[in-house]
C-alpha positions as CSV (number, residue, x, y, z in Angstrom):
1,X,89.6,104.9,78.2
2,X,87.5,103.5,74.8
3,X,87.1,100.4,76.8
4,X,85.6,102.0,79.9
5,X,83.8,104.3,77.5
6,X,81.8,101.2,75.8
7,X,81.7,99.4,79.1
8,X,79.4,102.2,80.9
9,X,77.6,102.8,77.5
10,X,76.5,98.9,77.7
11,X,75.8,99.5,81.5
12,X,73.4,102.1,80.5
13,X,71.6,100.2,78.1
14,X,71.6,97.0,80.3
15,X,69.6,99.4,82.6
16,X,67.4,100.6,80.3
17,X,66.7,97.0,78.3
18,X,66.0,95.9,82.3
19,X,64.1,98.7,83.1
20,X,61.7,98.0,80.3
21,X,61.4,94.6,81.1
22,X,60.5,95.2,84.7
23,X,57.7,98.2,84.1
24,X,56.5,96.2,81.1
25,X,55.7,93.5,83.5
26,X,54.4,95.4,86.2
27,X,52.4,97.7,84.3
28,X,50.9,95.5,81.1
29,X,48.7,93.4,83.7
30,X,46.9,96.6,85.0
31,X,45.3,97.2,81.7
32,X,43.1,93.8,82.1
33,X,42.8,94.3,85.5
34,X,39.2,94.3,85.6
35,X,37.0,93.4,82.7
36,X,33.6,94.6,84.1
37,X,32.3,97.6,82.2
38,X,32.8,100.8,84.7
39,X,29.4,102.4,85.2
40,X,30.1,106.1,87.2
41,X,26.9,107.4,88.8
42,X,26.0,111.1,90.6
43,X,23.6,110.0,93.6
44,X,23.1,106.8,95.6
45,X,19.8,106.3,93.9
46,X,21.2,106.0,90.5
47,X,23.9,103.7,92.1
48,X,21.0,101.3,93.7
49,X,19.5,101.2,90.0
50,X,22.7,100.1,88.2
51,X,23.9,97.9,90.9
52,X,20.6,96.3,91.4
53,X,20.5,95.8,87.5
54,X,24.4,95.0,86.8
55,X,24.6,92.7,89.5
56,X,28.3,91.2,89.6
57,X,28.6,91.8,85.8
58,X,29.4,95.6,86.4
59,X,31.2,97.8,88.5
60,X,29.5,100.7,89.6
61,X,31.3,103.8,91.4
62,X,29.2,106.7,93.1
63,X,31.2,110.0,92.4
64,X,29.7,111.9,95.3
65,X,31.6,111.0,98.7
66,X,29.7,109.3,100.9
67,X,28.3,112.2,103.7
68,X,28.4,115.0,101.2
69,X,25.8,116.7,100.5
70,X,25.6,116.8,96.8
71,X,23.8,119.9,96.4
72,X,27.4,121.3,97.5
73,X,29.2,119.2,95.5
74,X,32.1,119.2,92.7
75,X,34.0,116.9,91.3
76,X,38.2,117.0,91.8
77,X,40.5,116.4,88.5
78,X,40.6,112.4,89.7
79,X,36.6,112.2,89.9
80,X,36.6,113.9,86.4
81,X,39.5,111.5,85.2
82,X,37.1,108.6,86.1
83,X,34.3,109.5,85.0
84,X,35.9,109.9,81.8
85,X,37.7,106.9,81.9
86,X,34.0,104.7,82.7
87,X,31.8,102.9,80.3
88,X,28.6,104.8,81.2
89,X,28.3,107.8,83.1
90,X,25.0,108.7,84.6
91,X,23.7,111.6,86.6
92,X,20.5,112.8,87.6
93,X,20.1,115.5,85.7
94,X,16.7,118.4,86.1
95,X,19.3,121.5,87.1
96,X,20.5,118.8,90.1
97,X,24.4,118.3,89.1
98,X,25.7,121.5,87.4
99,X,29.1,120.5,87.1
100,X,27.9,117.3,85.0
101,X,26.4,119.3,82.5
102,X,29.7,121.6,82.2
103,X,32.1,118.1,82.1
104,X,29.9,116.2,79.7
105,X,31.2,118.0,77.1
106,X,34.4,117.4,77.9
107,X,34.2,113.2,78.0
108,X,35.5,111.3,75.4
109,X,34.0,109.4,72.6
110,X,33.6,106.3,74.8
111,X,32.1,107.3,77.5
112,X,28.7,107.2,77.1
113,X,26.6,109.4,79.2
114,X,23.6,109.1,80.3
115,X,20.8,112.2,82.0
116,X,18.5,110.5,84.3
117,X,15.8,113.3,84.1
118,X,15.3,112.2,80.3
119,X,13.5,109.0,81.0
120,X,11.3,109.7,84.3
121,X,8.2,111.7,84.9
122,X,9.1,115.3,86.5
123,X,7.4,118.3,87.8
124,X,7.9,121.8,87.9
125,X,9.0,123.5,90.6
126,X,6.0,124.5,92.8
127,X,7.9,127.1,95.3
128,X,5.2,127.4,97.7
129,X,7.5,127.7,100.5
130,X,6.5,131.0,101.5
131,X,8.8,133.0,99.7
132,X,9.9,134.7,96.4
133,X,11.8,132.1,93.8
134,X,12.4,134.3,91.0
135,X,16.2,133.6,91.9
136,X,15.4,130.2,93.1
137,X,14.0,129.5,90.1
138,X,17.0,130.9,88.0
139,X,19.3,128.7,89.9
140,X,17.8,125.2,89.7
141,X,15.9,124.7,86.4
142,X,12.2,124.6,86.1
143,X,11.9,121.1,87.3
144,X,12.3,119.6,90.8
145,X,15.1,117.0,90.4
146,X,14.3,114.6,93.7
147,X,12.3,112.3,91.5
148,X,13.2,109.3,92.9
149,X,11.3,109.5,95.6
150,X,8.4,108.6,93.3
151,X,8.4,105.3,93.5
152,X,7.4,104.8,90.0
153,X,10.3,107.0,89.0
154,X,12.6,104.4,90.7
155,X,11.2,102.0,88.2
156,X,11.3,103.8,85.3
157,X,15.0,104.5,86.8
158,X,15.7,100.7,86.8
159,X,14.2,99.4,83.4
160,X,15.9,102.5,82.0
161,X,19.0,100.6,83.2
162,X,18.2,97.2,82.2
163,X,18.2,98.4,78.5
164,X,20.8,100.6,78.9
165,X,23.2,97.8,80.5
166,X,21.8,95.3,77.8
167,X,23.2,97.5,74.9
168,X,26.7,97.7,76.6
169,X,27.0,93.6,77.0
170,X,24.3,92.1,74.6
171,X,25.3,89.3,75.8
172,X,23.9,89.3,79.0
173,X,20.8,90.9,77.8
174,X,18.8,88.0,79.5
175,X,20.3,88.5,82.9
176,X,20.2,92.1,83.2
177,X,16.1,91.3,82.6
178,X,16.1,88.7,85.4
179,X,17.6,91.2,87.9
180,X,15.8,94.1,86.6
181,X,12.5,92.2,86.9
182,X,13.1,91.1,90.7
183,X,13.7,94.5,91.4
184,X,10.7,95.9,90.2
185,X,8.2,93.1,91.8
186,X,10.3,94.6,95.1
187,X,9.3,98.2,94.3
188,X,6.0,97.3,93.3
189,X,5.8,95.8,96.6
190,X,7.4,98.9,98.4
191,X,5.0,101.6,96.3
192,X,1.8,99.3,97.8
193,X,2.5,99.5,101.5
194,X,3.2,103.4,100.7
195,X,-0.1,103.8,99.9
196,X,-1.8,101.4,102.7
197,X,0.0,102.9,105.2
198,X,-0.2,106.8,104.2
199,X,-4.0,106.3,103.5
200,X,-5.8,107.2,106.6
201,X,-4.2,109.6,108.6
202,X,-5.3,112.3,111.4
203,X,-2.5,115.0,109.7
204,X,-1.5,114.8,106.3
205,X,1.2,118.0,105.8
206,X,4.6,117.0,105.7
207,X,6.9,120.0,107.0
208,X,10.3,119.8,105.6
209,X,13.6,121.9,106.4
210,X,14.5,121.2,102.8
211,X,12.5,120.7,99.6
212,X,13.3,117.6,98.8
213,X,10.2,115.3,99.7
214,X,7.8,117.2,96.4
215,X,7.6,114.0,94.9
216,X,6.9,111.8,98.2
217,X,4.1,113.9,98.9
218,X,2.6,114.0,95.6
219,X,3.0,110.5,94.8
220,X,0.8,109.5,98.4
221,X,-1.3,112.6,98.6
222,X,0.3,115.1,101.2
223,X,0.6,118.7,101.2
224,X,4.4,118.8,101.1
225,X,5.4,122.5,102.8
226,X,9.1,123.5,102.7
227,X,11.3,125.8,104.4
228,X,13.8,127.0,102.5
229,X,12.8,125.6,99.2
230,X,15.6,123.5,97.0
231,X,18.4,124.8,97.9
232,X,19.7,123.2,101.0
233,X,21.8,126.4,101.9
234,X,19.6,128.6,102.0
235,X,18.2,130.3,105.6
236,X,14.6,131.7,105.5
237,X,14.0,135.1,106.8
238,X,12.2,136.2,110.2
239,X,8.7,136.3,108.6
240,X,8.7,132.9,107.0
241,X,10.0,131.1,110.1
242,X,6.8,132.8,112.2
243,X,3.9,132.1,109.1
244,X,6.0,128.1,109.7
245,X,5.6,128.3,113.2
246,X,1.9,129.6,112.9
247,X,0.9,126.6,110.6
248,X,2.5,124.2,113.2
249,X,0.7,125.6,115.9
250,X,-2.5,125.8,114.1
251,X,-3.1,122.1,112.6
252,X,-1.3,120.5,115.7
253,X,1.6,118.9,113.4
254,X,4.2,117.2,116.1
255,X,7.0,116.3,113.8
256,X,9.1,118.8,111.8
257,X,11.6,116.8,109.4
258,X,14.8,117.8,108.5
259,X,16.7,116.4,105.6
260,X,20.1,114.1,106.7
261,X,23.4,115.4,105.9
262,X,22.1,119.2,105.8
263,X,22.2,122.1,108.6
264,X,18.8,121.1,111.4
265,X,19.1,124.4,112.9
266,X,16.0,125.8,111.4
267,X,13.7,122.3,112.0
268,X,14.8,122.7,115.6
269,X,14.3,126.3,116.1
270,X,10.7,125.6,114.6
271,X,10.6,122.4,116.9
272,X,11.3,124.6,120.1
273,X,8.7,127.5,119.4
274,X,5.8,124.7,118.6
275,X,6.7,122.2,121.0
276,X,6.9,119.5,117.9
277,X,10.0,117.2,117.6
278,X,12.4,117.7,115.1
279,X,12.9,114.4,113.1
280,X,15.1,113.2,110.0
281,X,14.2,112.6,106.7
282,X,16.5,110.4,104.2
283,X,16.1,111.9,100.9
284,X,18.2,109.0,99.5
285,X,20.6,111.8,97.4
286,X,23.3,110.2,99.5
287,X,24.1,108.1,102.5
288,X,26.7,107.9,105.4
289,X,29.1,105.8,106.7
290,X,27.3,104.2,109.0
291,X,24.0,103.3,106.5
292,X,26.7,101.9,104.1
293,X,28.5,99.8,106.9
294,X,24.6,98.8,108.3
295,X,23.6,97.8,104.3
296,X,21.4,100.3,103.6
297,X,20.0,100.4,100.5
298,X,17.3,102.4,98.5
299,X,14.6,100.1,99.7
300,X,15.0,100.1,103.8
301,X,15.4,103.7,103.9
302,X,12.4,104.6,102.2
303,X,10.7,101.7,105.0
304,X,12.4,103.4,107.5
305,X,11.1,107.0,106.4
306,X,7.7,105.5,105.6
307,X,7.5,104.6,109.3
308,X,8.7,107.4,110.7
309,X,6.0,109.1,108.6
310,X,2.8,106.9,109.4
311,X,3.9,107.5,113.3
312,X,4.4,111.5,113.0
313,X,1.2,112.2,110.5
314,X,-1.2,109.6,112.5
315,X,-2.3,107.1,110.5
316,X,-3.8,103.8,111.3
């Protein structure tokens, strides 16, 4: 009976001593598995900075899904756990991501995070939609958070980076200046046929579903005229849609843009009352499936919207 007794007790710890073994093996090795720094961003802009600066000596993860619309947006434990589990984590910031504000707090020591709207050039909130943004207001900050579609932004975005990545691997302080600097010769190249091609042209008011163009317009001179304002849920009542329509009618404007990834049904009621088309606008906040699968990056999609805008305002 002793004997039996001692003979499953050393089965038992057999099993445990070869238990250890085998999870110590499998599991030790995931601890190195990568030794990139992790660098967790809030929009596909951010992400084209870091990964345009980083080049293959980071790894950089968008939190927001690809298709989502992040003004809807919030993160699940397991986005939270890696954020908090990255090197860097860096949002947008300017009332844009609320729930980054609230988890912030909550990151450890060593993740270092980083708010966006800090290091750019932003501008209130101008709410000339044709309607009242007292609660507008209240809900998004005083500052319109799309600046990245101010081409400058985008470079202040980028060299923001560069020192940012060079502090994290000192190292390779040299290289993240090499990459930053080709990127910003390409932007520089991208801001100047902006303003070539946007600066003679027969209609110059941009009519968005969607208040996310501000800095666009402001950066190349156009009236910018939204909708619904910043918040892409929003509907607009009966009286703005007809003081919308009136406009349309009134300066002969043909193209009504709509933001990608949000609700189109008011651009194409608009579009159906003025006899305009209703077009798309990428407002780079995100991108799709398809755009990721076709290479899209920050710089062809704000080509392809620059052409799409040259042909719907009529300039030459």
């Amino acid at each position: 009976m002793n004997t039996k007794r001692l003979i499953g007790i050393g089965g038992i710890i057999f099993a445990v001593i070869a238990g250890a073994v085998f999870f110590g093996t499998k599991v030790q090795p995931m601890k190195n598995k990568s030794i990139k720094p992790m660098i967790t961003v809030s929009t596909f802009s951010l992400y084209e900075a870091s990964r345009e600066v980083g080049g293959d000596l980071v790894d950089v993860e968008v939190i927001v899904p690809l298709g989502n619309d992040p003004h809807m947006f919030s993160p699940n434990p397991k986005q939270v756990a890696q954020i908090s589990t990255s090197s860097l984590f860096v949002y947008n910031g300017a009332g844009f991501e609320t729930w980054a504000e609230n988890i912030k707090k909550t990151l450890p020591a060593s993740t270092h995070v980083i708010d966006m709207s800090q290091y750019v050039t932003l501008y209130a909130n101008q709410e000339n939609t044709h309607e009242d943004h007292e609660e507008h207001e209240h809900r998004h900050g005083a500052y319109d958070p799309h600046y990245w579609l101010d081409i400058n932004n985008m470079s202040k975005m980028v060299k923001t980076m560069e020192v940012k990545f060079s502090k994290l691997i000192p190292k390779k302080e040299a290289e993240f200046h090499k990459n930053a600097t080709a990127y910003l010769a390409k932007l520089q190249t991208l801001k100047t046929d902006y303003t070539t091609g946007l600066s003679e042209c027969k209609n110059r008011t941009l009519i968005t579903n969607h208040d996310a163009f501000g800095y666009l317009a402001r950066a190349n001179n156009l009236k910018n005229i939204s909708i619904i304002g910043l918040s892409s849920d929003e509907q607009p009542s009966a009286k703005i849609l007809s003081e919308v329509i009136a406009l349309v009618k009134e300066h002969g404007i043909t193209t009504i843009f709509f933001e990608e990834m949000i609700n189109d049904n008011v651009a194409q009621t608009i579009a159906r009352e003025t006899g305009a088309k209703a077009q798309a606008l990428q407002p780079l906040e995100n991108i799709s499936e398809n755009e990721l699968k076709s290479h899209e990056t920050y710089e062809s999609i704000m080509r392809t919207n620059l052409a799409k805008l040259t042909q719907a305002m009529e300039c030459r």
